[in-house]
N, C-alpha and C positions, 0 to 999 in steps of 0.2 A: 412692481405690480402695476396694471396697468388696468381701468374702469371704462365700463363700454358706456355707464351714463349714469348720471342723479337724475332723479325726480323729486321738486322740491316740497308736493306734497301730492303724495300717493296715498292711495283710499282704498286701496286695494290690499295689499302687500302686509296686514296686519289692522289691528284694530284702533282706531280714530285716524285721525291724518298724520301724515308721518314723510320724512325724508328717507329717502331707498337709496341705498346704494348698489349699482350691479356691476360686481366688481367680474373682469374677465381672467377666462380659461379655469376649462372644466375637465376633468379625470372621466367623468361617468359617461357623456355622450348620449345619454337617455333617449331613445327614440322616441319623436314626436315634442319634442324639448319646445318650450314657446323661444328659447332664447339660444338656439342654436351658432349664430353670431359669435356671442362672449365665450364660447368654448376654445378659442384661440387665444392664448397667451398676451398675445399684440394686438388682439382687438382691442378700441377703444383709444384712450386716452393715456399717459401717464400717471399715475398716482404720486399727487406730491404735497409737502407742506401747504401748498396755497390751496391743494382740493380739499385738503384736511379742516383750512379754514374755512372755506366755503361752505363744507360741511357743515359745522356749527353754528356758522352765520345762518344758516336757515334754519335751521333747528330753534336758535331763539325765539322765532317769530312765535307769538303766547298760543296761538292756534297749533301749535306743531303737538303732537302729542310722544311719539318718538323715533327713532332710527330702525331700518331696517335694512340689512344685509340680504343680498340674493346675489345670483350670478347669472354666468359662471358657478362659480364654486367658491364662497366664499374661504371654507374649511380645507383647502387643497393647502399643505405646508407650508407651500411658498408665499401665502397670505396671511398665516396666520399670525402672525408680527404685525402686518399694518392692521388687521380687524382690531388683535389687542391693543394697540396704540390710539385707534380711532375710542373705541371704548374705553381706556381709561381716562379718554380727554373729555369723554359725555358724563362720564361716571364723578369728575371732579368740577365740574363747571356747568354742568346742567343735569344735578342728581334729581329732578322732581321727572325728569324725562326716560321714555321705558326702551328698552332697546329686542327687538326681533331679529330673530335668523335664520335663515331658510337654508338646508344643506340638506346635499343628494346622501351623505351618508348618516346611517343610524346613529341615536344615539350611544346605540352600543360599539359600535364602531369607533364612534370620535373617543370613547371611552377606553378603547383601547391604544387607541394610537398613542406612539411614543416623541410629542416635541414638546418643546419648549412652552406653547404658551397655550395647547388645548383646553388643561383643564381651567386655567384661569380665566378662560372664556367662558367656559360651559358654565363657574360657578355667577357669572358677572353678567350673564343675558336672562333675558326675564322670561324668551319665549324662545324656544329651538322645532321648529317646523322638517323634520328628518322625514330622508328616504327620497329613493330615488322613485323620479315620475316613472310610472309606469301606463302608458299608452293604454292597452286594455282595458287598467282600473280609473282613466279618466271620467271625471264627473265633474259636468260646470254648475252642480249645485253645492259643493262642497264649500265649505268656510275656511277660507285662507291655504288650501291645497289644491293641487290640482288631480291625482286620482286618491283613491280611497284605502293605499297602503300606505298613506303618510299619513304621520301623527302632528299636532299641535299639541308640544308638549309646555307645562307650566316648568320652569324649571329652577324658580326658585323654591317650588312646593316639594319638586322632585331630588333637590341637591345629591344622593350616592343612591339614593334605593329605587324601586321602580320608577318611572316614568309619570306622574301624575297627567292628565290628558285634560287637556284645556276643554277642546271644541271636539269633540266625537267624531 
């Protein structure tokens, strides 16, 4: 897997300050995508132990509040190994810290997909931001989406039954 960039404290991308990760290549192609770039496989960088630690090195800092996942596409198969590996490493050595994730597909989608480490993501993230942008339903008043068919979902409120919705 390969990451188009960290930010090591983004104020955008979720609620308090937080480390983002945008990891590249994306399935969906969204038109009007802010991050058109990470849609290629090879954009970016390497994904490797030392970004892994770099990760968490900044995450320590007391102001950090948590991680965030965006892309690309975080949820595209071929990642979903390194997202759960990154999050079982936040989850055991900085469990006071909350973890975000932005993905072009639905809830109900990642729900159905058949790999290895889906649902153990979906039960371990605190916040699942779904659905793909859609140009038309853009709104730059919106809280932590960028048009108005994405949900911010709670998703440890939500664990198997509807969707509980964070921010409207």
């Amino acid at each position: 897997m390969n990451y188009a960039r960290i930010y090591k404290a983004d104020m955008i991308n979720g609620k308090g300050v937080r480390v983002t990760l945008f990891v590249s290549g994306c399935s969906h192609h969204c038109p009007g995508c802010f991050n058109q770039k990470a849609w290629n496989e090879d954009y970016g960088k390497p994904y490797t132990q030392e970004t892994e630690d770099a990760v968490i090195n900044y995450m320590k800092a007391p102001y950090v509040d948590g991680l965030t996942f965006l892309g690309g596409e975080p949820m595209d198969p071929p990642h979903q190994e390194y997202v759960w590996k990154l999050i079982c490493r936040v989850r055991k050595e900085l469990p006071d810290k909350n973890i975000w994730l932005y993905s072009g597909y639905t809830l109900e989608e990642l729900r159905a997909m058949d790999t290895p480490y889906v649902k153990q993501i979906l039960s371990s993230v605190d916040v699942l931001v779904d659905g793909r942008f859609v140009q038309a339903l853009k709104d730059p008043d919106l809280a932590f989406k960028g048009s108005s068919n994405q949900r911010v979902i709670d998703m440890q409120a939500t664990k198997e039954g509807e969707p509980v919705i964070l921010i409207p």
